[in-house]
C-alpha positions in Angstrom: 0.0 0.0 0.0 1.7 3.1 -1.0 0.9 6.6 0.3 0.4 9.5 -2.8 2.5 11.9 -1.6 0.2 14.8 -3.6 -2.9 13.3 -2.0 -0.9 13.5 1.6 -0.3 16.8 1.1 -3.9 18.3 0.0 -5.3 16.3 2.8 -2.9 17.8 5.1 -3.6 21.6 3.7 -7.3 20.8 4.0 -6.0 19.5 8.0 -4.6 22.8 8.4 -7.0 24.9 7.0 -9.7 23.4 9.3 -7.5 23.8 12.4 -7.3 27.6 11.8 -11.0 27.8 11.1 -11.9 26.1 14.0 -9.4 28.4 16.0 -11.2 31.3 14.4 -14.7 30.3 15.2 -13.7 29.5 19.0 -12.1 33.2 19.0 -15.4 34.1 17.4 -17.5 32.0 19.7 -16.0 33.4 23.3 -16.4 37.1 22.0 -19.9 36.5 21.5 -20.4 34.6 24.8 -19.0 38.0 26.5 -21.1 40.1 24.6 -24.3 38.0 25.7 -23.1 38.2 29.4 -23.1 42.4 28.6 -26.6 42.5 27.3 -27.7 40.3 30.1 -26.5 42.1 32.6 -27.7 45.9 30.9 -31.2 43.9 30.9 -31.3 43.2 34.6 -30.5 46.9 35.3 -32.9 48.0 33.2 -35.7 46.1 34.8 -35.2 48.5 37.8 -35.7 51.3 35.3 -38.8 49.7 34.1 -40.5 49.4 37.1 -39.8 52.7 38.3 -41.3 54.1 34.5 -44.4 52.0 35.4 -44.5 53.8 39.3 -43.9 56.7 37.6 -47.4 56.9 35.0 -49.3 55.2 37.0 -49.0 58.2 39.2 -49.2 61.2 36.9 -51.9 59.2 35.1 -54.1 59.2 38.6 -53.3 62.8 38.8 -54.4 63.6 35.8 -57.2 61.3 35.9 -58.4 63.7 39.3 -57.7 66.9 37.9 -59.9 65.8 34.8 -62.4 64.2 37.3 -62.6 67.4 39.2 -62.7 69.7 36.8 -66.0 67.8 35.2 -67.7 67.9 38.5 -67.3 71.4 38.8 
């Protein structure tokens, strides 16, 4: 059984090549994994923000909901 030195070396390029693809996808994989734990944590502060909106209109809403109220009845 002999080995075609040719074919050896294209299947060792195509070796190669998928090594440093891999290498670039991992690279690529763990700066997207960062970015995901950013947004994450920008969401969870963001909830406090949300809440505080909703506290927020719910009062100036019943405020304006009695000024209007009032100002009908009178």
């Amino acid at each position: 059984m002999d080995i075609d030195p040719v074919k050896y070396g294209v299947m060792w390029e195509r070796v190669q090549n998928n090594d440093r693809r891999f290498d670039d996808i991992s690279k690529k994989i763990d700066k997207m994994e960062g970015d995901i734990e950013q947004l994450l944590a920008l969401a969870n502060q963001a909830k406090g923000g949300v809440q505080v909106g909703k506290i927020i209109s719910g009062i100036v809403g019943g405020a304006i909901a009695f000024v209007a109220d009032w100002l009908v009845r009178k």
